[in-house]
Backbone as JSON Lines, residues from 0, in Angstrom:
{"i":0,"aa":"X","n":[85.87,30.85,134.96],"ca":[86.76,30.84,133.81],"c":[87.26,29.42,133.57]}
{"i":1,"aa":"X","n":[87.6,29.22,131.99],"ca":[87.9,27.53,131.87],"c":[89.21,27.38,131.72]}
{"i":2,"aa":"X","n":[89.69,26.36,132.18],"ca":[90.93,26.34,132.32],"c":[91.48,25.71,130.65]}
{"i":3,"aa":"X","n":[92.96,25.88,130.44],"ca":[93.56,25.55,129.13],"c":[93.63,23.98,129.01]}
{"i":4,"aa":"X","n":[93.9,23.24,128.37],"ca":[93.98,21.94,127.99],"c":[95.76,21.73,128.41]}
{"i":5,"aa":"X","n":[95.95,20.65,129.17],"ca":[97.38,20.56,129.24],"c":[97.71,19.84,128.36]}
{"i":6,"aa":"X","n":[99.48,20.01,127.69],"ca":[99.76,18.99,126.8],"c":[100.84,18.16,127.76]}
{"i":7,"aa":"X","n":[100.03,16.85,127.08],"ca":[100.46,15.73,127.87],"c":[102.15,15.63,127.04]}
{"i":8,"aa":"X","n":[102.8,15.14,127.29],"ca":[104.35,14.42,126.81],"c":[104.51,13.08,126.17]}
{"i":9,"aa":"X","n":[103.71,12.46,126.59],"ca":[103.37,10.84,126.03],"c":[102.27,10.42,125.94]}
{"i":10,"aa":"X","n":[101.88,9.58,124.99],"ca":[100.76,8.94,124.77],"c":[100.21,8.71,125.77]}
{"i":11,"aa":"X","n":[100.83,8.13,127.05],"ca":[100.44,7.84,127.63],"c":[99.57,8.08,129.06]}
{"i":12,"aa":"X","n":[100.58,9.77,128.93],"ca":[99.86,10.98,129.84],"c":[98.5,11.6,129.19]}
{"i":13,"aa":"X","n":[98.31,11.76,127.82],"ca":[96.93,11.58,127.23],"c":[96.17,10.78,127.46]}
{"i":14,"aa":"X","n":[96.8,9.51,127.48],"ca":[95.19,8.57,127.89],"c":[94.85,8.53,129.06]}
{"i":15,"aa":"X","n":[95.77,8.71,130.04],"ca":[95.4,8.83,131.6],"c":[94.6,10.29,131.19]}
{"i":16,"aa":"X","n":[94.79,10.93,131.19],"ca":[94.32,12.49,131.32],"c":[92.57,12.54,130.67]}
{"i":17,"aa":"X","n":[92.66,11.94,129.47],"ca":[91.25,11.48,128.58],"c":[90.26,10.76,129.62]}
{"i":18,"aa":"X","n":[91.35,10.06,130.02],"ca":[90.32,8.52,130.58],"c":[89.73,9.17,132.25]}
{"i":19,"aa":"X","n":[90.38,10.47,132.94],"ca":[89.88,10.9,133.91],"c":[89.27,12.16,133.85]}
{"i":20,"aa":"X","n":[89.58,13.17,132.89],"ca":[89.43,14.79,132.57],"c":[87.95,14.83,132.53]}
{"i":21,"aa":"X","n":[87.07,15.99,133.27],"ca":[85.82,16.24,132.69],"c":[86.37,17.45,132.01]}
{"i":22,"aa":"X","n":[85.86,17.44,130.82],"ca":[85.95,18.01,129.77],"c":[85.29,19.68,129.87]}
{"i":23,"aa":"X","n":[84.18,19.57,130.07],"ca":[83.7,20.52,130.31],"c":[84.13,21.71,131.41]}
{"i":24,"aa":"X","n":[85.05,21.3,131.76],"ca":[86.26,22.52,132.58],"c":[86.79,23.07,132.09]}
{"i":25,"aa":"X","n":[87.53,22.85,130.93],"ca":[88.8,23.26,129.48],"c":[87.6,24.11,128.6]}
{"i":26,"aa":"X","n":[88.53,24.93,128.3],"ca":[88.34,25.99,126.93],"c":[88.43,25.26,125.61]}
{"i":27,"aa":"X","n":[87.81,24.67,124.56],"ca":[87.8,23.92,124.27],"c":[87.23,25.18,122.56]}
{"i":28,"aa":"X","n":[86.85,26.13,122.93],"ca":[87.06,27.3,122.04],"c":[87.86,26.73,120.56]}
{"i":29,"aa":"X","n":[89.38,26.95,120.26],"ca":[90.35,27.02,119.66],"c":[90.53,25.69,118.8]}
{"i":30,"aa":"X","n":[89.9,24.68,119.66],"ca":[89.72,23.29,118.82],"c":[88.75,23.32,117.35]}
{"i":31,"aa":"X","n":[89.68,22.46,116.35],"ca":[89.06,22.43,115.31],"c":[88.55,20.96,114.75]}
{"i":32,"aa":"X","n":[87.78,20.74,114.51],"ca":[87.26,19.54,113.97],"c":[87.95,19.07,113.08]}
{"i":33,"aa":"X","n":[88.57,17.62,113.52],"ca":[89.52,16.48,112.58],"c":[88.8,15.37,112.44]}
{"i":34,"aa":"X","n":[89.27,15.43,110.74],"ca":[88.61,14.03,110.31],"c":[89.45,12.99,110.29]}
{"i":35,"aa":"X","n":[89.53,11.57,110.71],"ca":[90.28,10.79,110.82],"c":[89.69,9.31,109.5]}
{"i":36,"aa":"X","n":[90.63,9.42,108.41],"ca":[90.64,8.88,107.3],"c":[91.16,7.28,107.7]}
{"i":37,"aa":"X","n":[89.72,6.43,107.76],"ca":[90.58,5.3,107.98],"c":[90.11,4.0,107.13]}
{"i":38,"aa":"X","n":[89.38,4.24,106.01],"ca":[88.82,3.58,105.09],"c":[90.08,3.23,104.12]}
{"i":39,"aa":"X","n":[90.39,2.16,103.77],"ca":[91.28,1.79,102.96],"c":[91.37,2.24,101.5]}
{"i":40,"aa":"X","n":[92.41,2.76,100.47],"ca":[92.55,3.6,99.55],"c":[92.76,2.58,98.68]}
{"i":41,"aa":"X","n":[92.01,1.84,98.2],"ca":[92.28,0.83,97.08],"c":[92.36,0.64,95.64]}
{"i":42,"aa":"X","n":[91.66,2.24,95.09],"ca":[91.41,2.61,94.05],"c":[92.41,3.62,93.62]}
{"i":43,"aa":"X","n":[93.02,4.14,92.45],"ca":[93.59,4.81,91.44],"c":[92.93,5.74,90.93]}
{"i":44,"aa":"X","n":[93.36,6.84,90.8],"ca":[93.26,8.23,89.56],"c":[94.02,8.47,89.18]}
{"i":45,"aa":"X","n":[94.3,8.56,88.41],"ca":[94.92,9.35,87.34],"c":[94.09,10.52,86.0]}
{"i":46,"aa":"X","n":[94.37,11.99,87.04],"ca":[93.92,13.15,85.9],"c":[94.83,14.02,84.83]}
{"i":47,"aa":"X","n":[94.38,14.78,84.17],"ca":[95.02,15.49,83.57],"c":[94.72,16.48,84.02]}
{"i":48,"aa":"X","n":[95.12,18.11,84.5],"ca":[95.0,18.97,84.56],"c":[95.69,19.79,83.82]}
{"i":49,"aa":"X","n":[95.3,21.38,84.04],"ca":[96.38,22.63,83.63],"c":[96.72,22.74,84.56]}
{"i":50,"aa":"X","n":[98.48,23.25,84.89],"ca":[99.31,23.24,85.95],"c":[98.93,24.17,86.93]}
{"i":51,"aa":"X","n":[98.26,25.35,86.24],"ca":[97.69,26.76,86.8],"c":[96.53,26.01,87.91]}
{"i":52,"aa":"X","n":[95.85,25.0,87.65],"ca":[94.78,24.52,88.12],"c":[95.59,23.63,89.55]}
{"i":53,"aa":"X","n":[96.42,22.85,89.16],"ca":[97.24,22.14,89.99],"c":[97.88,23.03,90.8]}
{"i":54,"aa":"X","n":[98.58,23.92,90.67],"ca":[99.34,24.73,91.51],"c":[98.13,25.71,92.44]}
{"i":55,"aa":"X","n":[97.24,25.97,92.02],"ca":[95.47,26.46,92.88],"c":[95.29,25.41,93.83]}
{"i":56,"aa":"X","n":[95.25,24.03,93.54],"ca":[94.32,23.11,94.39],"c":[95.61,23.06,95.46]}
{"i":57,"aa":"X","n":[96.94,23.25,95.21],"ca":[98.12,23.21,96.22],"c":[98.13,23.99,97.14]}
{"i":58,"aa":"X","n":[98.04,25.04,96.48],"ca":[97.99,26.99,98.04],"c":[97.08,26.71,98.41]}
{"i":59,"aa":"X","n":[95.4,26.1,98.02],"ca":[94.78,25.93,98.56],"c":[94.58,25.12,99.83]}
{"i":60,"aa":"X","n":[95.16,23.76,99.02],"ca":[95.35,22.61,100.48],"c":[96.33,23.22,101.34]}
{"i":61,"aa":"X","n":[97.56,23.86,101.24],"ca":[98.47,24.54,102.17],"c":[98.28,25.1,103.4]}
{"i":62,"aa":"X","n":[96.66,26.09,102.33],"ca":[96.21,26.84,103.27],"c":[95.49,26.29,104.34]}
{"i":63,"aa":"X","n":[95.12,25.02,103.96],"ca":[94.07,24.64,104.52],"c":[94.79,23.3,105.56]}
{"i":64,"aa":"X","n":[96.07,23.41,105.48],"ca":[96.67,22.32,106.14],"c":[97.02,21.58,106.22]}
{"i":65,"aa":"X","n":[96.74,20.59,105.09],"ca":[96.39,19.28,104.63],"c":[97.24,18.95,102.87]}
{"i":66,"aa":"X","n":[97.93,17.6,102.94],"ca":[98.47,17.01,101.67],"c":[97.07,17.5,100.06]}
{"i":67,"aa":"X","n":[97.94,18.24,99.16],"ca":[96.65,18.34,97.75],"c":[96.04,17.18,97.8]}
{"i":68,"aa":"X","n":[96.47,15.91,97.63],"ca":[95.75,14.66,97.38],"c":[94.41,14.58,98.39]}
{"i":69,"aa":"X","n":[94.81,14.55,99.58],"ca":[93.28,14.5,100.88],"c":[92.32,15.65,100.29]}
{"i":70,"aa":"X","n":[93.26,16.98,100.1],"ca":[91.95,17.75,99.77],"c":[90.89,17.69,98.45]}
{"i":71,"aa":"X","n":[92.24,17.4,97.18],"ca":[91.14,17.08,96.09],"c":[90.08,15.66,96.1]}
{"i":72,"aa":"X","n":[90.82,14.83,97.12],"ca":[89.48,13.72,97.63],"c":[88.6,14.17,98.41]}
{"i":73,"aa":"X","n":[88.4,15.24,99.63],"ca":[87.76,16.22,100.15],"c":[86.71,16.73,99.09]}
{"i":74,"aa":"X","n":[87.66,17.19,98.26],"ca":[86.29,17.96,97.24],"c":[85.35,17.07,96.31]}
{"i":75,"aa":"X","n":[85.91,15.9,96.33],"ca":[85.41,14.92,95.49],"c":[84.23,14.33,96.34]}
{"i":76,"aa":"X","n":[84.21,13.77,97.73],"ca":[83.45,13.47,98.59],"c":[82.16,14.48,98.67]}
{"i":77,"aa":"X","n":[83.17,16.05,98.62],"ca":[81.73,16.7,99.3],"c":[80.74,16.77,97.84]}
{"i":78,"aa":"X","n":[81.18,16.82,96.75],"ca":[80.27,16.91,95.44],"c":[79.43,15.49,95.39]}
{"i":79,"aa":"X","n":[79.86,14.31,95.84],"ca":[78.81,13.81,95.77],"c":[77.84,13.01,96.82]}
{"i":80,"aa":"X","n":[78.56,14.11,97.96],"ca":[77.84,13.62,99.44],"c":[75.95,14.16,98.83]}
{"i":81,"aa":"X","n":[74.71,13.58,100.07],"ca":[73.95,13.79,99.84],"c":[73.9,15.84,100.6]}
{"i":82,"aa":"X","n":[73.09,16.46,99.7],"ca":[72.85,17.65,99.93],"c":[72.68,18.13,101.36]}
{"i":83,"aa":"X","n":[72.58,17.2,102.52],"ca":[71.69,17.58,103.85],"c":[73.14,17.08,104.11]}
{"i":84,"aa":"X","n":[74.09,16.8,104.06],"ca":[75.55,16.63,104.34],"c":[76.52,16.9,104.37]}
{"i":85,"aa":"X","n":[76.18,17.65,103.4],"ca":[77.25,19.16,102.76],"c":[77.3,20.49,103.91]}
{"i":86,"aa":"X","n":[78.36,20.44,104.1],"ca":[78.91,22.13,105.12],"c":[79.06,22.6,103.87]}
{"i":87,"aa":"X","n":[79.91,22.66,102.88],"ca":[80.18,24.04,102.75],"c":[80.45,23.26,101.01]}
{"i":88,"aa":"X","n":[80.05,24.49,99.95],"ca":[80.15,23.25,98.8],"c":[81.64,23.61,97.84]}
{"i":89,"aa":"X","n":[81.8,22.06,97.5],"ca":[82.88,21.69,97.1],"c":[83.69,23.19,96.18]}
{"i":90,"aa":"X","n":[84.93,23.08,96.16],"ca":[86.13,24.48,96.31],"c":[85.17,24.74,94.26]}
{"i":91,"aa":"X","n":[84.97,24.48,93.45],"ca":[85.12,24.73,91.91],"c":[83.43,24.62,92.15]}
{"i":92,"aa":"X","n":[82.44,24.3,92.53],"ca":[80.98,24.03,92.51],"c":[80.67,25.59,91.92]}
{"i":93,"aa":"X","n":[79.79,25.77,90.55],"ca":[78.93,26.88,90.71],"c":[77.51,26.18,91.09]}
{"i":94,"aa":"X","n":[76.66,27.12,90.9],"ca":[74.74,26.72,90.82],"c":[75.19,26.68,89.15]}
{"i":95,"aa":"X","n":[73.87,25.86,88.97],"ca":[73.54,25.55,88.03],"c":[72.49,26.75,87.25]}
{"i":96,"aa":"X","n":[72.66,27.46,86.26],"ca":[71.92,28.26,85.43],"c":[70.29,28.11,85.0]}
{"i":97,"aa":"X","n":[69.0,28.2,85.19],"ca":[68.14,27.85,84.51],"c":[68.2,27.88,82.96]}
{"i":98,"aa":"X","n":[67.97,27.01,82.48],"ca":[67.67,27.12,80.83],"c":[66.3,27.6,80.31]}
């Protein structure tokens, strides 16, 4: 059986703990994959929406954990990531209809 992950108290009991822990002992189950945003935000938007639309992309990010702004850049990323990159497709994406 694997043992739980201890929480350290200080930064500093984490990095000792990181820098010696084999990992593969811990239940590691419950962990969720974090993205760590560290590209500099240098650029501006400004949209217009309907509020109905705005107040959607909000419960949504809520739900999902995260400030509306990260997520509607989230959805913006995954629409024009390449196709073999995409988990899961962007929150408003339909398929496209044959004509």
């Amino acid at each position: 059986m694997k043992r739980r992950l201890p929480t350290p108290k200080t930064d500093a009991d984490a990095a000792r703990f990181v820098a010696a822990a084999d990992l593969t002992r811990y239940d590691l189950s419950s962990m969720t994959p974090l993205r760590f945003e560290l590209a500099p935000k240098e650029a501006r938007v400004n949209m217009r929406m309907p509020g109905e639309l705005l107040d959607a992309v909000k419960a949504a990010a809520a739900s999902a954990g995260m400030p509306y702004q990260r997520f509607i850049r989230l959805a913006l990323e995954r629409a024009v990531a390449p196709v073999s990159d995409r988990r899961t497709p962007p929150p408003s994406r339909r398929p496209a209809t044959p004509r």
